[in-house]
C-alpha positions in Angstrom: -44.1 -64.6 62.3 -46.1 -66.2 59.5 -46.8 -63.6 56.4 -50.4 -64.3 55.2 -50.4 -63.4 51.1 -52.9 -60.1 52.1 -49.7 -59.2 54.6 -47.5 -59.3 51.6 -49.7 -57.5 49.4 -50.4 -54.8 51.6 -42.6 -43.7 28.4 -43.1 -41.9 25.2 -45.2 -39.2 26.4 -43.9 -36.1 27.0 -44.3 -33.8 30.0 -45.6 -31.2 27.2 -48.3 -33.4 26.3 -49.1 -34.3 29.7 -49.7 -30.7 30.6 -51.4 -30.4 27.7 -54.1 -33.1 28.1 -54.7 -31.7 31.8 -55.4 -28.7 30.9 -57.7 -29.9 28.0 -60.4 -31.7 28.7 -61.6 -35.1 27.2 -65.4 -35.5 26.4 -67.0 -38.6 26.0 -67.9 -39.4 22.2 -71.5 -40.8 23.8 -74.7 -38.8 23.2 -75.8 -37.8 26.2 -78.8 -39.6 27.6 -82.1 -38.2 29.4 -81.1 -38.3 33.2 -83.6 -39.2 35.7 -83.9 -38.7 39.8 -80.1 -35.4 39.0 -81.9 -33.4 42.0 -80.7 -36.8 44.3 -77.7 -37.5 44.2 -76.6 -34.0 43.7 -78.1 -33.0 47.0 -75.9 -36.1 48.8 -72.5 -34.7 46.9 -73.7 -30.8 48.0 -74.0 -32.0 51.5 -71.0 -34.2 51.9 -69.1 -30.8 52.2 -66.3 -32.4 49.9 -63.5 -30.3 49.0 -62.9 -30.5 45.1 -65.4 -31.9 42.6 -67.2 -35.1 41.9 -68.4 -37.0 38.5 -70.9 -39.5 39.4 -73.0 -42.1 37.2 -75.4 -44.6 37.4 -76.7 -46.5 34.3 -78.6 -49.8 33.3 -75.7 -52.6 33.0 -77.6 -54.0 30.5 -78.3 -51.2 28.3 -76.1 -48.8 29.1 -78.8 -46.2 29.8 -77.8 -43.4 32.4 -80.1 -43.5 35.0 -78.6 -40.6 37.0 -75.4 -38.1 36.7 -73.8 -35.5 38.0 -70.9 -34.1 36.4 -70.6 -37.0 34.3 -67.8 -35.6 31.7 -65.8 -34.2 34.1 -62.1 -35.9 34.2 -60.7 -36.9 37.4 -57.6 -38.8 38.1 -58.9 -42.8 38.5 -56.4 -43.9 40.8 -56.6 -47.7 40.9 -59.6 -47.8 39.1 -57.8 -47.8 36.3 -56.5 -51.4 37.4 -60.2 -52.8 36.0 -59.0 -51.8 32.5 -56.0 -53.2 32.8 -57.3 -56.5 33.3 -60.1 -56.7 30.7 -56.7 -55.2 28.4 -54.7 -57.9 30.0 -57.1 -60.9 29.6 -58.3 -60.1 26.1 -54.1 -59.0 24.7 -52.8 -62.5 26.3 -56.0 -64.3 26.9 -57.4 -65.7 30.5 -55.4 -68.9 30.9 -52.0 -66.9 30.4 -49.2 -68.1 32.5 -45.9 -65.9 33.1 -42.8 -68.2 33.3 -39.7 -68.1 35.1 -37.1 -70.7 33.5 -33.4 -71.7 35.0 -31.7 -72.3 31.6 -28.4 -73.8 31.1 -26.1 -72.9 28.0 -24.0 -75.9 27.4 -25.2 -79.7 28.0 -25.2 -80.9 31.8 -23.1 -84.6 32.1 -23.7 -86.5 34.6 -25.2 -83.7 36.8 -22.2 -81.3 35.4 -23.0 -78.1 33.8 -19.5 -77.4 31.8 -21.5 -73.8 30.8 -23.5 -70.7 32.4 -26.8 -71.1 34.3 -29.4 -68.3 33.7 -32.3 -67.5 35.9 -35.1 -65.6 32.7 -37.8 -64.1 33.8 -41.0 -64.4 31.8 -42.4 -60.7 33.2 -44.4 -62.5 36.5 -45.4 -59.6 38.5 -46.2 -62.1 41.5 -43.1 -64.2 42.1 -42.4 -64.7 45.8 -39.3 -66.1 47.2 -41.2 -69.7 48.6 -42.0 -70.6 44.5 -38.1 -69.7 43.9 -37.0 -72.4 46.9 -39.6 -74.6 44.6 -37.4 -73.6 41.2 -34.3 -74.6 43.4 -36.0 -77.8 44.3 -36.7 -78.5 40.3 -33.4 -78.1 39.9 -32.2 -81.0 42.3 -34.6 -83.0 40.7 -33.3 -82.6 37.2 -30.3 -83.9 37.9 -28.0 -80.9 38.4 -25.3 -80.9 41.0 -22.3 -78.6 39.6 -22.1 -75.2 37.9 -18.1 -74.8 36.4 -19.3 -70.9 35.1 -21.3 -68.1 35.9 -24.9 -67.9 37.5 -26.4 -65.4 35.0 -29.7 -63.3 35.3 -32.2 -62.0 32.8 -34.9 -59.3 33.1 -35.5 -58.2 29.8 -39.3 -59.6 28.8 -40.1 -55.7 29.2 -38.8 -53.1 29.3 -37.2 -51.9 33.0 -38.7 -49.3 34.8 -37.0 -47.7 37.4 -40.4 -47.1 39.3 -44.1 -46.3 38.0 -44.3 -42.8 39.2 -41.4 -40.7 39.3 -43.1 -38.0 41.6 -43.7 -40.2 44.5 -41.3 -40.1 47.3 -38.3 -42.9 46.8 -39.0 -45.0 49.8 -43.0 -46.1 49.2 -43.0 -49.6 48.6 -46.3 -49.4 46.1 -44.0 -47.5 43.6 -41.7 -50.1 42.7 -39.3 -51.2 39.8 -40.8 -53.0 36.7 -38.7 -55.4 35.2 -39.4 -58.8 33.6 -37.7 -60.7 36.5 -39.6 -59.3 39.9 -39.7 -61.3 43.2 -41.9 -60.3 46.1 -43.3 -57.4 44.4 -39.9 -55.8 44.0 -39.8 -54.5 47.9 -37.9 -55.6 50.5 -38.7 -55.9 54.4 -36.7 -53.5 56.3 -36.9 -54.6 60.0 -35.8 -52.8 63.1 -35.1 -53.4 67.0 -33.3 -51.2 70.0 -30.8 -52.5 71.4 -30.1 -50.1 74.2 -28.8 -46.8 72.6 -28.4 -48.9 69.6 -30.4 -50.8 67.1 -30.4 -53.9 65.4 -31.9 -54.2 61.7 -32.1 -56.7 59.2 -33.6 -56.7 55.9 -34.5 -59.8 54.0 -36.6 -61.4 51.1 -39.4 -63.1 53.5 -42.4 -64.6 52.2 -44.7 -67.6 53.9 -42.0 -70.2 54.6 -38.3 -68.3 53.9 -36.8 -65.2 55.1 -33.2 -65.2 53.6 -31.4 -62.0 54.1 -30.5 -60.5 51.4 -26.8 -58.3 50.8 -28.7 -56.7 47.7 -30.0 -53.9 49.9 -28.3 -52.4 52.7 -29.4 -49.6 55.4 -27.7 -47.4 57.9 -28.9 -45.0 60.7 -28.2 -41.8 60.6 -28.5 -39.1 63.1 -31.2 -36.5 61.5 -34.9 -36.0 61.7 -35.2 -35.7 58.2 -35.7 -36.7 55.5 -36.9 -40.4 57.0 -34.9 -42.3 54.3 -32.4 -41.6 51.7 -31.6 -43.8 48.7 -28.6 -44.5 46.7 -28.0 -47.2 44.0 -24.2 -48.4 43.8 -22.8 -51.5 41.9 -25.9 -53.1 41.5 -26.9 -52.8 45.7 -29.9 -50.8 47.0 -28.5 -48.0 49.1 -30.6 -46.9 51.8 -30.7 -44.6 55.0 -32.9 -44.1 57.5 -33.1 -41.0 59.8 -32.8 -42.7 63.8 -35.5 -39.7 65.0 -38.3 -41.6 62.9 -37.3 -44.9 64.7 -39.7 -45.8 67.3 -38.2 -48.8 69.4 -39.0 -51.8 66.9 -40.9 -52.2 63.9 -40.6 -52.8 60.4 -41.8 -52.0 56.8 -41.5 -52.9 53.0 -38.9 -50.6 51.1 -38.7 -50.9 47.2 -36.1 -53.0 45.3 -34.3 -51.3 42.7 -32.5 -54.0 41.5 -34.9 -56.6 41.1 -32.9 -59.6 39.0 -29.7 -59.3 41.3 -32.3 -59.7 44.0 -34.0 -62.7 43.2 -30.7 -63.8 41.6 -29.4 -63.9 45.3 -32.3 -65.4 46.8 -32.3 -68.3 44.1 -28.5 -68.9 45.2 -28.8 -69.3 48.5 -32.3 -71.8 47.8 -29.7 -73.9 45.7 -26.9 -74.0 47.6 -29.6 -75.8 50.5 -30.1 -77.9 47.6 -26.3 -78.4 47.4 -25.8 -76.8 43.8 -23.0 -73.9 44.5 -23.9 -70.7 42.1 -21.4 -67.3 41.9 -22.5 -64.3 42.4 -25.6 -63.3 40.1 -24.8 -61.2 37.2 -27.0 -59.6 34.9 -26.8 -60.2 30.9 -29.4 -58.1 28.1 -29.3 -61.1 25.7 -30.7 -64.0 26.5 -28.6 -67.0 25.2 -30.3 -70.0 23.4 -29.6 -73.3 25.9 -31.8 -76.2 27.6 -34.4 -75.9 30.0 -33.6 -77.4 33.1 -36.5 -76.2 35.6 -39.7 -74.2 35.4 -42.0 -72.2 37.4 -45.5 -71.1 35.8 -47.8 -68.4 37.2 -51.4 -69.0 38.0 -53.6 -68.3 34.9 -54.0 -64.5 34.1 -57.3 -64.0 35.5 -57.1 -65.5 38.5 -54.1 -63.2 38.7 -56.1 -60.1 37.9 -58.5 -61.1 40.5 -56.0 -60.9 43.0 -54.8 -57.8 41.6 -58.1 -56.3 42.3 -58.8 -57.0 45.1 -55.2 -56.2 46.4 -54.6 -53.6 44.3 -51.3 -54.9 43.5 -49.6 -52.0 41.3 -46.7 -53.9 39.8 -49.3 -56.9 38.7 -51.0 -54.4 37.1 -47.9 -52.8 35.2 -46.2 -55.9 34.0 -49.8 -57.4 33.0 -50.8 -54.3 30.7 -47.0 -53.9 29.4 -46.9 -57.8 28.5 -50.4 -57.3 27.1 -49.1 -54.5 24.6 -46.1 -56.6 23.7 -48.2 -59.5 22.4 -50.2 -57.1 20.8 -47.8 -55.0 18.9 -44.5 -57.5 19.0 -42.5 -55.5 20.9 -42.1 -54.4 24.0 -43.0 -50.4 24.5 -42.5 -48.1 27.7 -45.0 -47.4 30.4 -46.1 -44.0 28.8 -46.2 -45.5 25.2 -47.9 -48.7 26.7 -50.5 -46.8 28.2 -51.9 -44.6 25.2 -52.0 -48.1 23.8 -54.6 -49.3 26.3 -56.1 -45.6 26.1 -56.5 -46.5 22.2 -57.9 -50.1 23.1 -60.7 -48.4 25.4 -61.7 -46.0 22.5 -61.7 -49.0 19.7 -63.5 -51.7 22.5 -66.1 -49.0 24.0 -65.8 -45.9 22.1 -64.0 -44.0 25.5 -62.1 -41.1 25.2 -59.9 -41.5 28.7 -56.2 -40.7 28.9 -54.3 -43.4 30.9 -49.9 -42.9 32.1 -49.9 -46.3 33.3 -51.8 -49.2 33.9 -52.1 -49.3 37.5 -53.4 -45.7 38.1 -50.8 -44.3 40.6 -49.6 -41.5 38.1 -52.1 -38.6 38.9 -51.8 -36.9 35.1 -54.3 -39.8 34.1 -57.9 -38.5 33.3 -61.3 -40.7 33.0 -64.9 -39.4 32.8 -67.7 -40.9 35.2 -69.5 -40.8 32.0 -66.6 -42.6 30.1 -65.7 -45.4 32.8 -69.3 -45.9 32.7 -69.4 -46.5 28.9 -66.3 -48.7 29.4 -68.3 -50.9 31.8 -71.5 -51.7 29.5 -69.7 -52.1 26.4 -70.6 -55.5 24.7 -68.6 -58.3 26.7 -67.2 -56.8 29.1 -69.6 -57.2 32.0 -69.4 -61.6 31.7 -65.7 -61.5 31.7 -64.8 -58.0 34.1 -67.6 -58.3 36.9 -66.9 -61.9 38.5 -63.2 -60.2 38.8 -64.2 -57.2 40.8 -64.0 -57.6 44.4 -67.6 -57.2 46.9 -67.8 -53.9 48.7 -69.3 -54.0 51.7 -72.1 -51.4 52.6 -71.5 -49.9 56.3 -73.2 -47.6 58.6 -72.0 -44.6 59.5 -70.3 -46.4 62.2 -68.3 -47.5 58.8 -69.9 -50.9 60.8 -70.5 -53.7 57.9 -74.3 -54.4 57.6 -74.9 -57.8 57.4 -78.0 -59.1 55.1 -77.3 -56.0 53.4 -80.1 -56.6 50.6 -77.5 -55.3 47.6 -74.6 -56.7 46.2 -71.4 -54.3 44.9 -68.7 -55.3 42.9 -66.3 -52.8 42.3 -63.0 -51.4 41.9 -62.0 -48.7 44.8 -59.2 -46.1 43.7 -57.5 -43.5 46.4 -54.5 -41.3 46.3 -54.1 -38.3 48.6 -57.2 -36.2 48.3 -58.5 -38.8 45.2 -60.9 -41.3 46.0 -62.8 -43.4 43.0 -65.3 -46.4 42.6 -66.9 -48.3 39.9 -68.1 -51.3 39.1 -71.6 -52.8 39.6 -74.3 -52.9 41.8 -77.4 -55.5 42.1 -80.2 -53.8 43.4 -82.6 -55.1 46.2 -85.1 -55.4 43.6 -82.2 -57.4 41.7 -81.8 -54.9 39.5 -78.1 -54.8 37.8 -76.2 -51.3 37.3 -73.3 -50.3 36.3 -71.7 -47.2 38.2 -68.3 -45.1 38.7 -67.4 -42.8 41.6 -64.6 -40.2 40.9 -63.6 -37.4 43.5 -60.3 -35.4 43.7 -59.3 -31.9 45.4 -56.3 -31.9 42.9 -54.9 -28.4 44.3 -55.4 -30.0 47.8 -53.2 -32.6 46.3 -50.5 -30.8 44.7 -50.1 -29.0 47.8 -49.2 -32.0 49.7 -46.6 -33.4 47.0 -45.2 -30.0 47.1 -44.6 -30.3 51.2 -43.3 -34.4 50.3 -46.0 -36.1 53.0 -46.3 -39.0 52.6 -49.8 -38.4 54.4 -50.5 -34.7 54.1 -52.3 -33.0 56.7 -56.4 -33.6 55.7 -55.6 -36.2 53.3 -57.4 -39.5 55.4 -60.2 -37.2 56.4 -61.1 -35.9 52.8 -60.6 -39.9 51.8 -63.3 -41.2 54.7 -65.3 -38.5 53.7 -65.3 -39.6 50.3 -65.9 -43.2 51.2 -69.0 -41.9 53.4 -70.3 -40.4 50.1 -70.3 -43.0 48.3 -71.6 -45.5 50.8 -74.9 -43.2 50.7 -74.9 -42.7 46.8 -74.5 -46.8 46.4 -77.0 -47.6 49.4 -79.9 -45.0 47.9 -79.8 -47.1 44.9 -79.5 -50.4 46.2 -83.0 -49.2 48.2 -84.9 -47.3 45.5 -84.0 -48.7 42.5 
């Protein structure tokens, strides 16, 4: 099976002060503006028949006028649409043609393709390594000359600070909640794969990308007779230990289970590319200091907003956590924790557009995080923001109620789509058939709905993708009435 790129896609603060800002909430430091056409959209929220509550705006892109409102200082969660502040942070902290390296160092001089030392593999913090551009590192490595490695194959992850995983309230096993460190390959997951065999099964788990799938020893699984929970995790001596209740197995099929120990990981996979090139490494081990030495190969990321395009329109969590923790690093010269690295960017947004949001990472899977309509609205007329944020959002399609795409719809939408369990958010801008621009942000939650559901551990709570498609139909009809009338 070939893997097409959207296949693989698919703290300081304390818990005191998070409670405390929930149960606060943050205004927006704008002067409310004279709203126009309230009765309209606030009839199209009241007859959705959405659980929860709903901030809405609409405002001139160009002048930051709201044009219509309801709710508009009410916080909400922003789920991923938090990720469209990230990259505006990202972009303007490291600047657009930023690349993230990953560097194969040797610490002693290499003689005649010799290397009498230790070889490190450093990560430079790229979110969006994949095991094909480490076969390509490998193949760098032929080409410089090296043949023999007389000490240790070394590995380095500390350009930031290592997070065990974004959110520590999600459930172990979700891929999209992985480890941060500054040495990540294949978005820090692993593919888990599964087959009967009879009364048995078969599985395998490997590092696969578009052209390689080398199995991998870093992560192990075993069946286990139970119906719950579906998977367990254990980490021992650097290995990802993992079960998975045989009730939940179906009779083959497969899915992506985070990597906890990312550097060992790609450590691995680096070996086994360089032993096809006939250079012989040891086992990875990890060191915290990174020694000075020689350069041998290279691997550069694509520039920074071309990655943050990707990132939103693949709402790529760890892209978005290593590019706002990298962009607080260059900015305060040293590198800070997620929670810590967040009220930075929450600080950012108040300097830049005079926001008042509170942010607990930068991708927007921790639910404590609260944004205005009004706010996210500011955020998105502030002076420069629209040249360099909107060519990065990605087009929204407008669909019937079919959720049928319209072709020759006569408005464009570029936006940024957020959902959790009973959270769904969208801003961004809209052209108008008129042609028209506006600048806009969705946010909807049912947060006792939600709390619920993390209480019962679903991964899916009962209601949860109803409440979402009713959501989406809500804003389909907010975004299409403007598109029309405006």
């Amino acid at each position: 099976m070939r893997l097409t790129r959207r296949a693989l896609l698919g703290g300081a603060a304390s818990s005191l002060a998070t409670a405390a800002v929930a149960e606060a909430p943050l205004t927006s430091m704008r002067p409310r503006a004279r709203l126009m056409n309230t009765g309209s959209a606030a009839a199209m929220i009241d007859q959705a028949g959405l659980s929860g509550q709903v901030g809405f705006v609409m405002a001139d892109a160009a002048s930051g006028e709201v044009l219509e409102a309801v709710a508009p200082d009410l916080p909400q969660p922003p789920a991923s649409v938090t990720k469209a502040v990230t990259a505006l942070y990202a972009i303007e902290g490291l600047g657009a043609g930023h690349q993230f390296l990953t560097r194969v160092i040797a610490d002693a001089p290499v003689v005649d393709g010799v290397l009498k030392g230790n070889l490190i593999l450093a990560g430079g913090g790229d979110p969006n390594l994949v095991t094909d551009q480490l076969a390509q590192l490998a193949e760098s490595l032929k080409a410089a000359g090296l043949r023999t490695v007389e000490g240790d194959f070394l590995v380095w992850d500390n350009a930031l600070i290592n997070l065990d995983e974004i959110d520590p309230s999600q459930l172990d096993y979700l891929g999209y909640n992985p480890t941060i460190t500054g040495l990540n390959l294949n978005y820090n997951r692993v593919h888990f794969e599964w087959k009967r065999a009879g009364d048995a099964y078969t599985t395998a788990l490997d590092a696969r990308s578009e052209k390689h799938r080398p199995v991998v020893t870093t992560a192990r699984m075993r069946i286990v007779d139970r119906r719950t929970p579906v998977f367990t995790y254990q980490a021992r001596e650097g290995v990802d230990e993992w079960t998975v209740a045989r009730y939940a197995l179906n009779n083959a099929g497969s899915r992506w289970l985070p990597v906890r120990v990312p550097a060992l990981y790609a450590g691995e996979v680096f070996a086994s590319f360089a032993r096809s090139q006939g250079i012989v490494l040891k086992r990875p081990k990890e060191i915290g200091i990174l020694p000075a030495g020689q350069e041998l190969a290279r691997f550069a990321s694509q520039p920074l907003d071309r990655m943050m395009r990707g990132m939103l329109r693949f709402s790529t969590n760890i892209t978005a956590e290593a590019a706002g923790l990298s962009a607080t690093a260059a900015r305060t010269g040293q590198k800070r924790g997620l929670r810590t690295s967040a009220l930075g960017m929450a600080r950012w947004a108040e300097d830049r557009a005079g926001t008042a949001a509170h942010f607990v990472d930068h991708s927007g899977l921790g639910d404590a995080a609260r944004v205005t309509a009004s706010d996210m609205v500011q955020f998105l007329t502030a002076g420069g923001v629209v040249p360099t944020l909107r060519p990065l959002m990605k087009q929204i399609d407008m669909v019937d109620r079919n959720r049928k795409v319209i072709r020759d719809h006569p408005g464009q939408v570029l936006a940024k789509t957020g959902t959790l369990n009973f959270v769904s958010s969208l801003a961004g801008y809209l052209r108008t058939a008129s042609g028209r621009d506006l600048a806009f942000a969705f946010f909807g939650a049912d947060l006792e709905a939600r709390e619920e559901g993390k209480r019962a551990g679903d991964e899916a709570p009962p209601g949860a993708r109803q409440w979402n498609r009713n959501a989406k139909a809500l804003q389909q009809r907010l975004l299409q009435n403007w598109i029309r009338w405006a």
